[in-house]
C-alpha positions in Angstrom: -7.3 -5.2 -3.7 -10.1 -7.4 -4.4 -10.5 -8.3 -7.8 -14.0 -7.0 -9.5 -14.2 -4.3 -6.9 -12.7 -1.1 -7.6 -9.4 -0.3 -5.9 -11.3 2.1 -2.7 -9.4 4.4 -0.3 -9.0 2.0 2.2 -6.5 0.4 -0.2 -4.6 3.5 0.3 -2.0 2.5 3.2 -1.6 -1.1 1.7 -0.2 -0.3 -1.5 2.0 2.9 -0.5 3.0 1.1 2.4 3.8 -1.6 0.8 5.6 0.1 -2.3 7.7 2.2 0.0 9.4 -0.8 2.1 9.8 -2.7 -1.1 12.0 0.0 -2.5 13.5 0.9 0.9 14.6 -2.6 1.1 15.9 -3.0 -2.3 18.1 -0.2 -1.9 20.0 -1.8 1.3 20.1 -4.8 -0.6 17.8 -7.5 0.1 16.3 -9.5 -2.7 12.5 -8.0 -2.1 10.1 -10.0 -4.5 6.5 -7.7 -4.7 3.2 -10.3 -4.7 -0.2 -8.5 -5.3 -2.4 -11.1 -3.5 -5.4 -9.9 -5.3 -8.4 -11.7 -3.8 -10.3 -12.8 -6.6 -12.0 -16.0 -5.6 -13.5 -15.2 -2.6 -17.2 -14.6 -0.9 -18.1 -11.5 -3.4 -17.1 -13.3 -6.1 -20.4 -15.6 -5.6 -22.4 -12.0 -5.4 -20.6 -10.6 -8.7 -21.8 -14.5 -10.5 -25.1 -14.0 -8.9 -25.9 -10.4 -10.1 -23.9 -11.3 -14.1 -26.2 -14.3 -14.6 -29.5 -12.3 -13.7 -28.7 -8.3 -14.7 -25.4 -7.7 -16.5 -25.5 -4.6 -18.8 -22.9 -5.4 -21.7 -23.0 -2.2 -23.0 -21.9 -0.5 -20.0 -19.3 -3.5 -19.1 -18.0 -2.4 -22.4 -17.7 1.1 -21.5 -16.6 1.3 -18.1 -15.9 -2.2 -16.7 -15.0 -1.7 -13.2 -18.0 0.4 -12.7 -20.6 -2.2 -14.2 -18.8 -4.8 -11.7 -19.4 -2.4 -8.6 -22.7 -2.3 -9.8 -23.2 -5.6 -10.1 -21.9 -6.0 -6.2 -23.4 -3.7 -4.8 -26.9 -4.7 -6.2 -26.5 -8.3 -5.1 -24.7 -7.6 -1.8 -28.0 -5.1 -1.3 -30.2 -8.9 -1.9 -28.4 -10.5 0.3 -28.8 -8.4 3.0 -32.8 -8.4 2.8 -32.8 -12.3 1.6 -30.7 -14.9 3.2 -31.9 -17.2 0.0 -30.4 -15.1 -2.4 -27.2 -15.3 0.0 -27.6 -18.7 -0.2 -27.7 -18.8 -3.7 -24.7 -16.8 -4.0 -23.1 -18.9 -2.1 -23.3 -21.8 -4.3 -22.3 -20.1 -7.3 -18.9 -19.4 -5.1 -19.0 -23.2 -4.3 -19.6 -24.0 -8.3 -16.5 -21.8 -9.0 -14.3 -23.2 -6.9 -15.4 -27.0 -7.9 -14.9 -25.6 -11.4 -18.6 -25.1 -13.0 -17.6 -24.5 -16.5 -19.9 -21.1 -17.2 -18.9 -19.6 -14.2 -15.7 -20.3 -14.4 -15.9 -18.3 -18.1 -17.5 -15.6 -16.2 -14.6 -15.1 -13.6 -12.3 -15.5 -16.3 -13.4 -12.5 -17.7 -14.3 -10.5 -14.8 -10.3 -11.3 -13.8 -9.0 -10.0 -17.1 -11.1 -6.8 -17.1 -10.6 -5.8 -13.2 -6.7 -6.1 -13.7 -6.9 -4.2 -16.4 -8.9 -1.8 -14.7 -6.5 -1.8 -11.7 -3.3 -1.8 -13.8 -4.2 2.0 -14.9 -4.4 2.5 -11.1 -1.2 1.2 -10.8 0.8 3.0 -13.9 -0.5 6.2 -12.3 0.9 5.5 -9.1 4.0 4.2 -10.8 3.6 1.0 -8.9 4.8 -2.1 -10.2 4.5 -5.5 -8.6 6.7 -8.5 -9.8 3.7 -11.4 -9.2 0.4 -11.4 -9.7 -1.4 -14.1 -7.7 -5.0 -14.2 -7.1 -6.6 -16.5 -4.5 -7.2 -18.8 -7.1 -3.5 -19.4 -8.1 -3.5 -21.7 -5.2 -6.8 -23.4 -6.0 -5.1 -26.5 -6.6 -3.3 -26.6 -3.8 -6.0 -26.5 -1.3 -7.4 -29.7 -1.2 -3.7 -31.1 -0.5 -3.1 -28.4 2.1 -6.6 -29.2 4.0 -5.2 -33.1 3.6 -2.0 -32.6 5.3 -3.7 -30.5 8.5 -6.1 -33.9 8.8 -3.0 -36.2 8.4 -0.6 -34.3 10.9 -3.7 -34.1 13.1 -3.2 -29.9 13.2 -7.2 -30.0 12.3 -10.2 -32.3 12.7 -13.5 -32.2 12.0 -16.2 -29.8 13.8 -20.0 -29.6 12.6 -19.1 -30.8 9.2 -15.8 -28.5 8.6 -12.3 -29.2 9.1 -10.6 -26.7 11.6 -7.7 -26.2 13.1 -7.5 -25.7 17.3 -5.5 -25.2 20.2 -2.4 -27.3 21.1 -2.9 -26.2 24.1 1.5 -25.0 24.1 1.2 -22.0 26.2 -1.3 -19.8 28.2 -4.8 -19.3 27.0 -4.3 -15.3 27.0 -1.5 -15.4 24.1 -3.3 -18.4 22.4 -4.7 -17.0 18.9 -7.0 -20.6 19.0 -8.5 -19.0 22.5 -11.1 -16.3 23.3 -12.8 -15.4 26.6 -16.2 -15.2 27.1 -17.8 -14.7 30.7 -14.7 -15.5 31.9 -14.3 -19.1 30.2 -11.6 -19.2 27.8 -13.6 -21.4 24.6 -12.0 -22.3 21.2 -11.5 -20.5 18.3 -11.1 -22.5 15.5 -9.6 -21.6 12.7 -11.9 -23.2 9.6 -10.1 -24.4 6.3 -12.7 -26.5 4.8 -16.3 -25.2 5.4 -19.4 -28.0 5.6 -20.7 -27.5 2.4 -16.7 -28.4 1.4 -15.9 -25.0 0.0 -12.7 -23.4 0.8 -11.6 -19.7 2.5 -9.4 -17.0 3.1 -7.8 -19.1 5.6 -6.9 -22.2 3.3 -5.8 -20.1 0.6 -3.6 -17.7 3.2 -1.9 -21.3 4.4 -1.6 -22.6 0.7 0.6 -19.1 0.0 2.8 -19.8 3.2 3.8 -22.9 1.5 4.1 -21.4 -2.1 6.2 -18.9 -0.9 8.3 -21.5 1.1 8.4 -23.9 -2.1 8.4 -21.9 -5.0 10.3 -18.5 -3.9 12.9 -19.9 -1.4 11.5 -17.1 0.8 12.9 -15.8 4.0 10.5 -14.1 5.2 6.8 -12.4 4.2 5.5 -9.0 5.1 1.7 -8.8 5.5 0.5 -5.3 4.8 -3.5 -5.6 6.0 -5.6 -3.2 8.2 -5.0 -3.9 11.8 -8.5 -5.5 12.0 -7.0 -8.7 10.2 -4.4 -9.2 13.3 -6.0 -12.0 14.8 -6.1 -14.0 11.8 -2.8 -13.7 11.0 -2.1 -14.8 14.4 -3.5 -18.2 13.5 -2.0 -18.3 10.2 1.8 -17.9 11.6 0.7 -20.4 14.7 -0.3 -23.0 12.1 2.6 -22.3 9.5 5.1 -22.5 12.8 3.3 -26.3 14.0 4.0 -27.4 10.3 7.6 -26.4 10.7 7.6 -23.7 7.9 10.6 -22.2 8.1 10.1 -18.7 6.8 9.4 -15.4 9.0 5.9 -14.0 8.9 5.1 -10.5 9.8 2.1 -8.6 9.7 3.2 -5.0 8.7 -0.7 -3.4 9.9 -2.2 0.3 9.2 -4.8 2.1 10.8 -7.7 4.3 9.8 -7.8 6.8 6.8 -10.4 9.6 8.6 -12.4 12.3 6.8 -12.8 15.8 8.6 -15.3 14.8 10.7 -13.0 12.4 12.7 -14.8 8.9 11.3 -13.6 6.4 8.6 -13.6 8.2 5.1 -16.5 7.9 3.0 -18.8 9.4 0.2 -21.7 11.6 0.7 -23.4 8.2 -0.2 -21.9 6.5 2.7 -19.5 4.4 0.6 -16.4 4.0 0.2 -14.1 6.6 -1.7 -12.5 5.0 -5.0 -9.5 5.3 -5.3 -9.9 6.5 -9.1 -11.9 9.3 -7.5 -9.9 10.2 -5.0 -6.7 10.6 -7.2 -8.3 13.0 -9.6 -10.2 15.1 -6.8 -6.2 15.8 -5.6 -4.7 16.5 -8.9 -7.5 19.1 -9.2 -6.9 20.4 -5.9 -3.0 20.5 -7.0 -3.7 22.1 -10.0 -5.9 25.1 -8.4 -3.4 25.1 -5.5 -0.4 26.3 -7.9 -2.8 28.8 -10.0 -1.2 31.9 -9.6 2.0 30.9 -8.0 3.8 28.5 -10.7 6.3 29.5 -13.0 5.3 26.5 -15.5 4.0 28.5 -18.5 3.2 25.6 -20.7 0.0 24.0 -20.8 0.9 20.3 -21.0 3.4 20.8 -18.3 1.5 22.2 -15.9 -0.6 19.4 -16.5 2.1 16.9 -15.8 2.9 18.8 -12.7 -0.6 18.9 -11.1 -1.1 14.8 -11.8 3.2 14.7 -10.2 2.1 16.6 -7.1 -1.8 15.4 -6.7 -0.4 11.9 -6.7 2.6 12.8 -4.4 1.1 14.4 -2.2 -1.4 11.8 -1.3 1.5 9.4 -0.9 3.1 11.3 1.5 0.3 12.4 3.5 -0.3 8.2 3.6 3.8 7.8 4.3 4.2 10.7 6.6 2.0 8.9 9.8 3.1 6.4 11.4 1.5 3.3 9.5 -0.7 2.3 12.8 -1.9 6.3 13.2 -5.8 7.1 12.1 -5.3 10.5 10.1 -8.1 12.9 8.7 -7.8 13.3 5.0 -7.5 16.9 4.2 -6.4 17.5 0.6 -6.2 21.3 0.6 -3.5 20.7 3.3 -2.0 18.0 1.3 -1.5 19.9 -2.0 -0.2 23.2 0.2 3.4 24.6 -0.5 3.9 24.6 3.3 4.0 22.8 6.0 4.6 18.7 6.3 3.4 17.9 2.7 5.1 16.5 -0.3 4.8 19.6 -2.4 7.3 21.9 0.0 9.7 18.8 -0.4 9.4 19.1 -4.0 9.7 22.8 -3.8 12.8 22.3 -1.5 14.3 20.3 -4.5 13.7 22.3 -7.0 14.7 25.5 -5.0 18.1 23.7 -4.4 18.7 22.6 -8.4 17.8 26.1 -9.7 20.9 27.7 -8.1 22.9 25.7 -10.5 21.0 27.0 -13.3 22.1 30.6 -13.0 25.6 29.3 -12.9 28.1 30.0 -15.8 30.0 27.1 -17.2 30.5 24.0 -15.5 31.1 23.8 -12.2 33.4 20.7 -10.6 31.9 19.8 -6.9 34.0 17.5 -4.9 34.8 16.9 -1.1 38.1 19.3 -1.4 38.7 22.4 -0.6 35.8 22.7 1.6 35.1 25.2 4.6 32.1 24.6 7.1 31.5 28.0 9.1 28.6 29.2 9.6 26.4 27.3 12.4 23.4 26.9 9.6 26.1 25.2 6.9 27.4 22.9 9.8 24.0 22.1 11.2 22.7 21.1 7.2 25.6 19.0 6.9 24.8 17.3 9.7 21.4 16.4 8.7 22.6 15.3 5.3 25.0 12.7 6.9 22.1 11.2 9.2 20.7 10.0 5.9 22.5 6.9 5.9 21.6 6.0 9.4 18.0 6.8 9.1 17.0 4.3 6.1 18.2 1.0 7.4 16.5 1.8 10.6 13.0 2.2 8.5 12.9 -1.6 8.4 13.1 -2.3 12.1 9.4 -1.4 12.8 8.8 -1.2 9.2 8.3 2.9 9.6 8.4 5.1 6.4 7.5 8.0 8.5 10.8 8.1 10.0 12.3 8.4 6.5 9.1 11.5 5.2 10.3 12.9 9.0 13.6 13.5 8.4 13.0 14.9 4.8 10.9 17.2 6.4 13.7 18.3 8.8 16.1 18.1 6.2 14.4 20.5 3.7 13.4 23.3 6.9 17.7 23.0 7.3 18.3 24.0 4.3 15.6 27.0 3.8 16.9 28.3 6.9 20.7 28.1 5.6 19.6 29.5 2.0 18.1 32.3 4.2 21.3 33.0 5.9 24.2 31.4 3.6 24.6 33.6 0.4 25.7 31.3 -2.0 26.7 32.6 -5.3 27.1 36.0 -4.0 30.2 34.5 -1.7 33.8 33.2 -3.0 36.0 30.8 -2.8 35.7 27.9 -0.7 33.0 28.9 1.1 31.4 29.6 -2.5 32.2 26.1 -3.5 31.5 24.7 0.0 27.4 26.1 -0.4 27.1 24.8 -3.7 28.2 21.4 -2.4 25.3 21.5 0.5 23.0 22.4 -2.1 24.0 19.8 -4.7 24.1 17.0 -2.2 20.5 18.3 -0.2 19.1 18.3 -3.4 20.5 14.3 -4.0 19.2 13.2 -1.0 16.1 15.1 -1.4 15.3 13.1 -4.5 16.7 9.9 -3.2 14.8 9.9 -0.2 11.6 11.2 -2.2 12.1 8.0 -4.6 12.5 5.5 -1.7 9.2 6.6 -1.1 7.4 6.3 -4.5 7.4 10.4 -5.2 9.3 11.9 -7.9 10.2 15.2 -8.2 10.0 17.8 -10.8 12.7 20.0 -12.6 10.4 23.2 -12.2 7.3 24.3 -10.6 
């Protein structure tokens, strides 16, 4: 997310898609450090200097932070759209920053402090935690050097007054991310890391991480989770990082479109984007009218509790559930419904499958003796629960999370259909104890899976 912009709904499939393989790949074992690029030094950064110098409103910085910063945006991006000389002055209060102007360096500074602070109760809601936190301008120093060693390894040379990197002319023009066609001509396309007026970009800071995370982290390899319309430049950035013999494995992990009900990209009544803030507390609301009527959760703060568990949760999983490069309309009566493929019937599923064990008396000892698969629906649950195993590792092979919210899915309609036809505490014996064990482990792979994804699940509902 970019810092001193409100997280929006775009940021949506980044950060759960993002959360979810981190967890995933924690749990087979690799060592998964989490890095929040946050891009706090970049081109709107200039705007949000711009607008603070000439309109700030402490009072309402003061009372809603993130809101006063939109504000500030929006009304300087709105300038620079009617006046390229208030674009160009924006521009050089970017240029100041990054040449560190003392006053507007004190002005990022605490623009910085209050956006992540903003963003962290984001986060905390979503119960998403990230081990780094490194804006664009943790690399600031670094940038000069990296720009250096392009010029001295003769990977870029100067063009118009900037510093880009082209072609090595290695392979065929059609897989060449330094190539485009126009009319039929294939003409370069540079990639700029010093700009003429000697201010810095995305792509200089983007090469200056490659070789932090090298250096500093001992990484083997870096996921990219950006919007598919960033593919060509991470083309460039893993050409450039392979010619300077970085030896680290780059992937770009890219979504697709979140879509409202008319089939086009999600926005406001206002034309804007949804944020995310906004978005979160329209679905808790829709959770909590959703289970009016129907929940068994008598007590106030609880059923609190369990409209922010299943508003949150169910937006996850409606994110999860697609495969990451699908567009997919966002409905949130569907996604806060009981049934059908939605987070809520998996939590349901859960907590259908624990409350058995409540009406138990005494303790009950489940282990794998003893044990009596007959029926066609116990054998056909148990063979669902043991695809669980081979379903995870192959999540990180395409880097699909859907494939893990698919099987859930299947898993939970396996065992409502044998609950339907399996008594279980009305039988005996080792078929008695043989239910309870489907039950007990549906229910543990229910919640692990769930968790793998970022979604708890509740004891009641």
């Amino acid at each position: 997310p970019n810092v001193a912009k409100p997280m929006h709904v775009g940021h949506l499939r980044s950060t759960f898609i993002g959360d979810a393989l981190g967890r995933i790949g924690r749990f087979l074992g690799h060592d998964v450090i989490t890095d929040n690029h946050i891009g706090d030094w970049g081109t709107q950064f200039g705007m949000v200097i711009w607008a603070w110098k000439r309109e700030l409103d402490r009072s309402s910085l003061g009372d809603n932070p993130l809101n006063e910063l939109l504000r500030l945006y929006r009304s300087a991006n709105s300038r620079c759209a009617e006046d390229d000389s208030v674009k160009e002055e924006c521009r050089q209060e970017l240029v100041a920053l990054q040449q560190g102007d003392e006053e507007n360096l004190g002005i990022w500074e605490e623009c910085v402090a209050l956006s992540r602070e903003g963003l962290q109760v984001i986060y905390d809601r979503l119960e998403i935690s990230f081990d780094h936190w490194l804006g664009e301008s943790s690399y600031n120093e670094r940038l000069p050097g990296v720009v250096e060693d392009l010029l001295q390894s003769k990977l870029a040379r100067e063009s118009d007054g900037a510093i880009c990197v082209f072609s090595d002319n290695a392979g065929a023009p059609g897989a060449d991310p330094f190539k485009i066609q126009k009319e039929g001509e294939w003409e370069d396309k540079p990639m700029i890391v010093r700009k003429r007026d000697g201010g810095f970009n995305y792509a200089t800071t983007d090469i200056a991480t490659v070789d932090y995370r090298v250096e500093e982290l001992e990484a083997d390899c870096a996921w990219y989770v950006v919007d598919h319309r960033q593919g060509d430049h991470f083309k460039q950035l893993f050409a450039v990082a392979a010619r300077r013999g970085r030896e680290i494995e780059l992937k770009h992990i890219s979504f697709g479109t979140i879509l409202g009900k008319d089939g086009k990209p999600l926005k406001t009544r206002a034309g804007d984007l949804p944020l995310l803030s906004d978005l979160m507390a329209d679905a808790i609301q829709a959770a909590k009218e959703s289970s009016e009527g129907r929940s068994r959760v008598e007590d106030e703060k609880e059923r609190e509790a369990l409209a922010e568990l299943i508003g949150v949760s169910a937006v996850k999983f409606m994110e999860l559930s697609h495969h990451r490069t699908s567009d997919y309309i966002f409905d949130l009566d569907k996604m806060v419904s009981m049934e059908g493929d939605t987070a809520p019937y998996l939590q349901y599923s859960y907590v259908r499958c624990r409350s058995i064990f409540g009406k138990l008396d005494g303790e009950v000892v489940l282990d794998g003796a003893d044990l009596e698969l007959s029926d066609e629906k116990e054998i056909h649950l148990a063979r669902m629960l043991v695809r669980f195993g081979e379903v995870v590792p192959v999540i990180l092979d395409d880097f699909r999370p859907n494939l893990l919210a698919g099987y859930l899915l299947e898993l939970a309609r396996a065992y409502h259909s044998f609950f339907q036809s399996c008594p279980v505490l009305r039988s005996e014996g080792a078929i008695r104890k043989t239910r309870l064990v489907l039950c007990e482990l549906t229910a543990r792979v229910l919640r692990q899976g769930l968790d793998l994804l970022g979604i708890a699940v509740p004891e009641r509902m």
